[in-house]
C-alpha positions as CSV (number, residue, x, y, z in Angstrom):
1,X,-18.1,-6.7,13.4
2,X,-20.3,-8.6,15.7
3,X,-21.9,-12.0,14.7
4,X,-25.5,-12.8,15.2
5,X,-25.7,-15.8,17.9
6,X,-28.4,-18.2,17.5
7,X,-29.4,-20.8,19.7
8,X,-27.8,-24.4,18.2
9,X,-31.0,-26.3,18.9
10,X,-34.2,-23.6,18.1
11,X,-32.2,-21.2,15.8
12,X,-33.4,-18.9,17.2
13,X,-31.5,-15.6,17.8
14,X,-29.7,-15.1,21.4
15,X,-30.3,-11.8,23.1
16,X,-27.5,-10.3,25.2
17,X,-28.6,-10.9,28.4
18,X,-30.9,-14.0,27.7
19,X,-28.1,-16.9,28.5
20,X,-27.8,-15.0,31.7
21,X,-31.4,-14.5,33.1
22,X,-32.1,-18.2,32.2
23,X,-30.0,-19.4,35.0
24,X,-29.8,-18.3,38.8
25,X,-26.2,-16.5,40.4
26,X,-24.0,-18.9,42.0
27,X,-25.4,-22.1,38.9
28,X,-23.2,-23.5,36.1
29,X,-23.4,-21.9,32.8
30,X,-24.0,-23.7,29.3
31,X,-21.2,-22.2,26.6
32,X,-21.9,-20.1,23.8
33,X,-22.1,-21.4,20.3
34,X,-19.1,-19.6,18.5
35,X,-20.2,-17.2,15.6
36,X,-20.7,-19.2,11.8
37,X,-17.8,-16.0,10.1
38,X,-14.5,-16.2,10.5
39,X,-12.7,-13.5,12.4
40,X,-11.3,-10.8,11.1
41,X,-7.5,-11.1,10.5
42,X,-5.4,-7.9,11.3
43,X,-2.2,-7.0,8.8
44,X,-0.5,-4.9,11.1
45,X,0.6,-2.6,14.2
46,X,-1.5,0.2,12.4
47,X,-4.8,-1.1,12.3
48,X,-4.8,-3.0,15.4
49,X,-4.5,0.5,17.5
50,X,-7.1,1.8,14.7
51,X,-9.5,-0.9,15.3
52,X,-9.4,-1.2,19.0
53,X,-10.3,2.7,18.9
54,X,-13.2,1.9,16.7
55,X,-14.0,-0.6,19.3
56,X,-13.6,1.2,22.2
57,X,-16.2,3.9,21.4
58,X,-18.7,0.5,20.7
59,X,-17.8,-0.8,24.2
60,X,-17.7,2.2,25.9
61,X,-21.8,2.0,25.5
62,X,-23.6,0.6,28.1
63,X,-20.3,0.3,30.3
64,X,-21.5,1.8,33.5
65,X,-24.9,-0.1,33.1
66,X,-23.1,-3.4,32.6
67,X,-21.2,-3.1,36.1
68,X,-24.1,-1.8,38.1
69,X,-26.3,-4.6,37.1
70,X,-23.5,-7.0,36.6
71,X,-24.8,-7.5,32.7
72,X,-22.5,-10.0,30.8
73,X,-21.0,-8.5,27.8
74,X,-22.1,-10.9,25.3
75,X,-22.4,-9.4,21.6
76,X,-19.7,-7.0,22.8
77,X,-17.2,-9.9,23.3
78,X,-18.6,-11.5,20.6
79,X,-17.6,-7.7,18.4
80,X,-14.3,-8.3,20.3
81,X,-12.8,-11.4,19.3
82,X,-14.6,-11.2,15.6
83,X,-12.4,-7.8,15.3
84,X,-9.2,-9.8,15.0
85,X,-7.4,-8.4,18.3
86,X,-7.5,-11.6,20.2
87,X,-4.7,-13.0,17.3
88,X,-2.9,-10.0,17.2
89,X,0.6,-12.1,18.9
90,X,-0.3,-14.9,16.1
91,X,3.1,-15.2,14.5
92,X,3.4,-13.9,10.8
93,X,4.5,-17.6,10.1
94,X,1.0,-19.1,11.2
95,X,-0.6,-16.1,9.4
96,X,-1.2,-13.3,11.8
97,X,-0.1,-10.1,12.2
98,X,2.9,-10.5,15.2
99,X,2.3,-6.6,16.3
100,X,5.1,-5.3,18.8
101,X,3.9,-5.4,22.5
102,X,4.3,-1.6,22.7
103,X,1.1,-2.2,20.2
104,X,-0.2,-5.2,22.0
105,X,0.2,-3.0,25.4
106,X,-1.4,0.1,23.8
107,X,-4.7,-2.4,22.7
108,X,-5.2,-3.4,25.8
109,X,-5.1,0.2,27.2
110,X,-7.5,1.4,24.6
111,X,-10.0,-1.3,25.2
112,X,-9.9,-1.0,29.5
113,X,-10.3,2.6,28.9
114,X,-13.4,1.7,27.6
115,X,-14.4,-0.7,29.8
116,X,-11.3,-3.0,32.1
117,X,-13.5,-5.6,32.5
118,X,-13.5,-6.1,29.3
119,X,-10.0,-5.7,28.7
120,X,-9.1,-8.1,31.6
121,X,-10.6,-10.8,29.8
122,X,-8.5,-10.6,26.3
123,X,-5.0,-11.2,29.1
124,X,-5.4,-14.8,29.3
125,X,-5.9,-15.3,26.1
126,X,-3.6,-13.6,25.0
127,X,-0.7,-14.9,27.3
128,X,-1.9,-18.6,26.2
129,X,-0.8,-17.8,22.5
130,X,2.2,-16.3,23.7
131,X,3.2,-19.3,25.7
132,X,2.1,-21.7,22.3
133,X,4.7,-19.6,20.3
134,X,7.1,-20.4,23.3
135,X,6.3,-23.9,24.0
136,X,4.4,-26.0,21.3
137,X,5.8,-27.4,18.6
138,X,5.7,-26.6,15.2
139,X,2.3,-29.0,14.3
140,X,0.7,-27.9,17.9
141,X,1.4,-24.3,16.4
142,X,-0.8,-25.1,13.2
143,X,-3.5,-26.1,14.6
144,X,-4.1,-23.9,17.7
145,X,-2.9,-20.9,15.8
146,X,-5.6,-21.6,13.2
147,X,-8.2,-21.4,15.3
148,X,-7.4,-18.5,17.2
149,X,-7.1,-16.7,13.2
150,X,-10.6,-17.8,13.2
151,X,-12.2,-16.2,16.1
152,X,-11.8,-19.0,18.7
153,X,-11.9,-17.5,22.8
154,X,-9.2,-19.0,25.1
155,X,-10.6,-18.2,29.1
156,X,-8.7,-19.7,31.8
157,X,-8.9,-22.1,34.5
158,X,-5.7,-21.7,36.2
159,X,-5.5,-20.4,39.9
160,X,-7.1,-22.5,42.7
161,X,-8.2,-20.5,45.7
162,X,-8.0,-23.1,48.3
163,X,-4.0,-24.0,47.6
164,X,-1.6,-22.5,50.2
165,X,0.5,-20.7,47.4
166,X,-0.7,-19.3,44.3
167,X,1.8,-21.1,42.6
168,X,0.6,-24.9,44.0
169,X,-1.7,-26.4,42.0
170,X,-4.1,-29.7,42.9
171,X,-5.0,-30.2,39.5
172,X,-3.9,-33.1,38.0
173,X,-4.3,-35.2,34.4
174,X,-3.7,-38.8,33.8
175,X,-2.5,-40.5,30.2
176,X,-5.3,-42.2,28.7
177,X,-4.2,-43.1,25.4
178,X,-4.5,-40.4,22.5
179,X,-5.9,-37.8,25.5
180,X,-5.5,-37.3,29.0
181,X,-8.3,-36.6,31.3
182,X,-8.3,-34.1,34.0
183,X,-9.8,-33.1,37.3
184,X,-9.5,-30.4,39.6
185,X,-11.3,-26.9,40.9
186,X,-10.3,-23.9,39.9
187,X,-11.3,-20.4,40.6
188,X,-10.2,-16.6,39.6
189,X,-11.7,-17.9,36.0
190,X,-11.8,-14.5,34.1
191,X,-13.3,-14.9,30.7
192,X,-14.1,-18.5,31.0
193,X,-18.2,-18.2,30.9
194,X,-18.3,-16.9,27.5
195,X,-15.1,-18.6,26.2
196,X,-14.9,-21.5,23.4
197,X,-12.2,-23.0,25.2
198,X,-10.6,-23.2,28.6
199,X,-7.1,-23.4,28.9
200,X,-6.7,-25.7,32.3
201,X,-3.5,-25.5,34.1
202,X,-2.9,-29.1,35.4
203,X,-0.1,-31.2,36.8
204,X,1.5,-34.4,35.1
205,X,3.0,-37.1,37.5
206,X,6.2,-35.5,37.3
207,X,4.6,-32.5,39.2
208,X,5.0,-30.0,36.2
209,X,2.4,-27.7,34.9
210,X,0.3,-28.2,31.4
211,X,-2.1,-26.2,29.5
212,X,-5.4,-29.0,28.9
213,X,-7.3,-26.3,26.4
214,X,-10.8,-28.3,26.9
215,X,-13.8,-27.4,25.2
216,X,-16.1,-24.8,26.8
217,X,-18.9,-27.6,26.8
218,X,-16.6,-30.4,27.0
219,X,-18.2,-33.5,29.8
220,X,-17.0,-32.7,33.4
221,X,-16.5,-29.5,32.6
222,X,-18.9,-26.7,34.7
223,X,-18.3,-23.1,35.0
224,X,-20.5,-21.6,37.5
225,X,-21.2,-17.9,37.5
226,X,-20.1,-16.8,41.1
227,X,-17.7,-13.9,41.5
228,X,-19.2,-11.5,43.4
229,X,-15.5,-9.1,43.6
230,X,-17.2,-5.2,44.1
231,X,-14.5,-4.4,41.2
232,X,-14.5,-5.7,37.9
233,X,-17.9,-7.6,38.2
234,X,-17.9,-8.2,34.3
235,X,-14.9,-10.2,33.9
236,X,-17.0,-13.8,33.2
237,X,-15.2,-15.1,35.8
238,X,-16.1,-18.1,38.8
239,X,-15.5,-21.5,39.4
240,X,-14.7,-24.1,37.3
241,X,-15.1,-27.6,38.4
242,X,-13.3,-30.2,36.4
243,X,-14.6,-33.9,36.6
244,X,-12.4,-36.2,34.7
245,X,-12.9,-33.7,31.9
246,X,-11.0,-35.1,28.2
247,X,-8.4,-33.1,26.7
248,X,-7.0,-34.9,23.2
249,X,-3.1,-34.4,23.5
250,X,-3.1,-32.3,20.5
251,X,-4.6,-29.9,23.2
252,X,-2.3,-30.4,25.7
253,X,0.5,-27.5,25.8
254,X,3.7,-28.2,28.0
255,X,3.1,-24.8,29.7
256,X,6.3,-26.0,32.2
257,X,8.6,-25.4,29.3
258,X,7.9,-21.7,28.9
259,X,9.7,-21.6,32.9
260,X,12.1,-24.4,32.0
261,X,14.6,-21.6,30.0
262,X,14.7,-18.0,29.5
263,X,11.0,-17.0,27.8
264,X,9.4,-13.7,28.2
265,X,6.6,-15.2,28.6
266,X,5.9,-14.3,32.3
267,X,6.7,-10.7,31.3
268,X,3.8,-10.9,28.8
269,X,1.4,-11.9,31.2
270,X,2.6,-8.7,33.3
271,X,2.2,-6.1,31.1
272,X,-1.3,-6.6,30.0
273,X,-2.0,-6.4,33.4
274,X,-0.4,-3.0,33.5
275,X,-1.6,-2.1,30.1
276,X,-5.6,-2.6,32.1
277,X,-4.4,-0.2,34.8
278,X,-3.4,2.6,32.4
279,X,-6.4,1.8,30.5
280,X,-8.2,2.6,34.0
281,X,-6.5,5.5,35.1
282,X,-7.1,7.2,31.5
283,X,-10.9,7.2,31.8
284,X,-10.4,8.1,35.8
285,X,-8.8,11.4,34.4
286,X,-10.9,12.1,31.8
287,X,-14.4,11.8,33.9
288,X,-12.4,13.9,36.7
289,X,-11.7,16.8,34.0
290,X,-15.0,16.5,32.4
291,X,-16.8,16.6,35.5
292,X,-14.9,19.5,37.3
293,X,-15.4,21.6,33.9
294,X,-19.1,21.2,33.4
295,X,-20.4,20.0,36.7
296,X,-18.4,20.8,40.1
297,X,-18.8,24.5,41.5
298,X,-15.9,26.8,43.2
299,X,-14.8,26.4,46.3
300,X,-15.6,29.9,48.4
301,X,-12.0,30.6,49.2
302,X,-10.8,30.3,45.7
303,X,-12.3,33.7,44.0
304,X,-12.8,31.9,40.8
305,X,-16.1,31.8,38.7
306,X,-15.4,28.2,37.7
307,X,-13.9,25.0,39.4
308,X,-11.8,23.9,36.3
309,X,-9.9,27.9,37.3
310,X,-9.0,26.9,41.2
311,X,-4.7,27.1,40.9
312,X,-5.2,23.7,43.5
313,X,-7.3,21.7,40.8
314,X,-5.1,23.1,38.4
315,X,-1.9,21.5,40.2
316,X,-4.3,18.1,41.0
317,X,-4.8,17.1,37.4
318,X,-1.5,18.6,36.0
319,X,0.1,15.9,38.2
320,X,-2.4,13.3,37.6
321,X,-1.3,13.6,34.0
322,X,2.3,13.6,34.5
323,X,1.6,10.4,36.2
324,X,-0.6,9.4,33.9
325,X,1.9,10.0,30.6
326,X,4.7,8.8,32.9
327,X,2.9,5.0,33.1
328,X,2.1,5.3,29.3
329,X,6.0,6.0,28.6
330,X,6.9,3.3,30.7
331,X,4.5,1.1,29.1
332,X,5.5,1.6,25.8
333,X,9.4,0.9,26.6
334,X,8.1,-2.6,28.6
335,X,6.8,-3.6,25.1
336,X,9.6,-3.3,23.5
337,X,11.8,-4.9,26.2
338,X,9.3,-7.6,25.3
339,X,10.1,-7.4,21.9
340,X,13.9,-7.7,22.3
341,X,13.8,-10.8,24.9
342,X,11.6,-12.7,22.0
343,X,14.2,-11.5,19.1
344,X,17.3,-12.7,21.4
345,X,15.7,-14.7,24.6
346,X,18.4,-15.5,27.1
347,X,19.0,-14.7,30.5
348,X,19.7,-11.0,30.2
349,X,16.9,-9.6,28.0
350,X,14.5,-11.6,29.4
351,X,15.6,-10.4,32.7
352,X,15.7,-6.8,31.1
353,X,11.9,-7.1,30.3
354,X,10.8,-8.5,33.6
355,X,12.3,-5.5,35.3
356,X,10.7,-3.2,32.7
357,X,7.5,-4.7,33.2
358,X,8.2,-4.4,36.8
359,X,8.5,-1.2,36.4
360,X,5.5,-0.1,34.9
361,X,2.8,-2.2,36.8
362,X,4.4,-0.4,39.9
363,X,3.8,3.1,38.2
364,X,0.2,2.0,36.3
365,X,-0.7,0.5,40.0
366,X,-0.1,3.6,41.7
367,X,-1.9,5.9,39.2
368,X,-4.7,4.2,38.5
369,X,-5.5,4.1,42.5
370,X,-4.7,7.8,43.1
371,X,-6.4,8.9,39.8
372,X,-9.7,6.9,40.4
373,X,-9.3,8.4,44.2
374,X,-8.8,11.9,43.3
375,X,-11.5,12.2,41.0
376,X,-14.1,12.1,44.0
377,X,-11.7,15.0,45.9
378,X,-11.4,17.4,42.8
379,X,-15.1,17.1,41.2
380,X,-16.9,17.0,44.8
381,X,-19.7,15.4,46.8
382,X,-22.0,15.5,43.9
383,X,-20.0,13.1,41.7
384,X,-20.5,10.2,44.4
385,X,-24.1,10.7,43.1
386,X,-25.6,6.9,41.6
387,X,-26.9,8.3,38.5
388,X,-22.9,9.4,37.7
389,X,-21.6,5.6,38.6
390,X,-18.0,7.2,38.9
391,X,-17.2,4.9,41.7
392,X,-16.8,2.4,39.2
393,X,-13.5,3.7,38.3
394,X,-11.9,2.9,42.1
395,X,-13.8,-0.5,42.9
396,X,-12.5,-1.6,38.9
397,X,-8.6,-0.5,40.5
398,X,-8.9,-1.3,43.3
399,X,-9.4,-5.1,42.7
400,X,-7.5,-5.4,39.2
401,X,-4.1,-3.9,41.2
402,X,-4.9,-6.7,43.7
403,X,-3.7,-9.7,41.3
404,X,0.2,-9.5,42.4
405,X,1.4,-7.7,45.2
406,X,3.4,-3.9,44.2
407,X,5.6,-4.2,46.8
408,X,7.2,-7.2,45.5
409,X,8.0,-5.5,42.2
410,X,9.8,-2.7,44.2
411,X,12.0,-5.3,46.0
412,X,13.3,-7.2,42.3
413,X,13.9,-3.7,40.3
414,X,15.9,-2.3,44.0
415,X,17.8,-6.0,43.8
416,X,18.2,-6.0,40.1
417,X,19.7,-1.9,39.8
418,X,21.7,-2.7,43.2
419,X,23.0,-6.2,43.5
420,X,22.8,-7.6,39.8
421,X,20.1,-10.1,41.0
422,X,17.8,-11.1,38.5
423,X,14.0,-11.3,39.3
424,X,12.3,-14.4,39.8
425,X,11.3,-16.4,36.8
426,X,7.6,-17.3,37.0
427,X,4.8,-16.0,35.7
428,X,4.0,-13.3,37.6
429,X,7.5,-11.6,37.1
């Protein structure tokens, strides 16, 4: 599935880690020419969960040694997007596949089981085709669509760190006849480094908020590789600095519209969030059993000739996978919450499938945390070993679970169940 890159000017093949060793931490990045084949297109909700396993066992390869030296994953994002599971929420009318997001969900688990850096990077993009199914108009559809079906990358450029709010934005565009140009910083980046286009969430006079997709290489345009998070260190995030950069209005998406009436597209945005979480706390799980069954020894006290026999451990990981199976459940019926508010979008069902989503990044959030922190109590000292890299596991949930506050969620499902109120409509509900 993966493409061979070559280098535009020499023709040379790209190694993996070339683009990054030519440049010094902290220096803007030059964009990645996009592969020569077409992607791959998926038919349906089948063989997208059959192809992100396939995929999964590829990027599950080298995972540990790409976060502990902070390795871009370049041929396997490349594998990624030429398997057809960045168009999977294409709609059947543009010619993609329109999978449920129980399916979409399920993906995204599969593939941050694997490695959540990785997965992190595919929820952007994803939530920008969303919103174009939402927003854009039926030409606008065409021709963005189309290039997704063909393998194109969306990152992002949407938060700013320095804004008091994370909903205030600084970024602004001005007309300039058959494009508008843009300028602003923007930071929190994830996937824009190795992406063929980034989405930029800018303000129009009127204060309302636009989706400029710019070219990766486009003039004005510099992403600098400096996210230096302890968690989820391959995400291809940084800063983005915008400097009257030219968007053609064909590329201009009225992301304000998505916010302006009931859409599900916050809730979309959500649950791939959540979907990353369980993605994390499944691989927690699995290295905790693996590692108490082949590696830790017996507590004295217990009696038993193996660890994987204490009745304690025993009771640890049974709960852990109650938990676990719990978030999956919950996962599943947040997809298909999803699925109803786009079949009938209106102010109950999309509130329906906020509070699902809710829901489940409350549960995922939890689970992930206590599953990548029980692992270190239930296999033992020797598992904080280097050579094991398990710690991974807690830096990776530790920061993901940071992007919306938990305790929020708990106060709009409370509200919602006792006083009919329903949650906020943005996108991060």
């Amino acid at each position: 599935m993966s493409a061979v890159l070559q280098n535009p000017a020499t023709e040379q093949p790209i190694r993996p880690h070339a683009l990054q060793a030519a440049h010094l931490p902290g220096q803007p990045v030059p964009g990645l020419p996009r592969s020569s084949r077409p992607a791959h297109v998926i038919r349906n909700d089948a063989e997208a969960i059959a192809v992100a396993r396939q995929l999964a066992g590829r990027l599950r390869e080298g995972a540990a040694l790409r976060d502990r030296e902070r390795l871009w994953p370049v041929e396997e994002i490349d594998a990624y997007s030429q398997s057809g599971l960045w168009a999977i929420n294409v709609p059947r009318a543009h010619g993609g596949p329109e999978v449920s997001y129980a399916t979409l969900a399920e993906v995204i688990a599969i593939i941050s089981a694997a490695d959540p850096s990785i997965g992190q990077i595919t929820q952007n993009h994803l939530g920008i085709v969303a919103a174009i199914r939402t927003v854009s108009d039926e030409a606008q559809q065409g021709l963005l669509f189309r290039e997704i079906l063909a393998g194109a990358r969306f990152g992002n450029a949407f938060s700013e760190s320095g804004s008091r709010r994370a909903a205030d934005f600084e970024t602004r565009f001005v007309d300039d006849g058959d494009h508008v140009v843009v300028s602003g910083r923007k930071f929190y980046s994830s996937g824009a480094l190795l992406a063929h286009y980034v989405p930029i969430v800018a303000n129009d006079a009127q204060g309302r908020a636009w989706y400029a997709i710019a070219e990766r290489d486009a003039p004005g345009l510099t992403v600098i590789d400096d996210w230096s998070s302890f968690g989820q260190r391959t995400t291809l995030s940084g800063t983005v600095l915008i400097d009257q950069v030219r968007v053609p209005r064909t590329h201009l998406v009225p992301a304000w519209k998505g916010y302006d009436r009931p859409s599900a597209d916050g809730a979309i945005f959500q649950i791939i969030q959540a979907a990353v979480d369980v993605g994390i706390a499944r691989d927690a799980i699995a290295d905790t059993q693996d590692f108490v069954r082949t590696k830790t020894r017996p507590w004295v006290d217990s009696q038993r000739d193996t660890a994987a026999e204490d009745p304690y451990t025993i009771q640890a990981v049974g709960d852990l996978q109650i938990r676990l199976h719990a978030s999956e459940a919950l996962l599943e019926r947040a997809g298909r919450a999803i699925d109803r508010a786009l079949s009938t979008p209106d102010a109950d069902t999309v509130a329906e499938a906020q509070i699902a989503v809710a829901e489940v990044k409350v549960l995922s959030t939890e689970t992930a945390l206590l599953a990548t922190n029980k692992l270190f109590e239930l296999a033992g000292t020797r598992s904080t070993l280097g050579q094991y890299h398990l710690d991974r596991h807690w830096r990776n949930a530790r920061t993901h679970t940071l992007h919306d506050p938990v305790r929020w969620k708990y106060a709009i499902v409370g509200n919602y169940y006792l006083n009919g109120v329903k949650p906020p409509f943005h996108a991060w509900s």
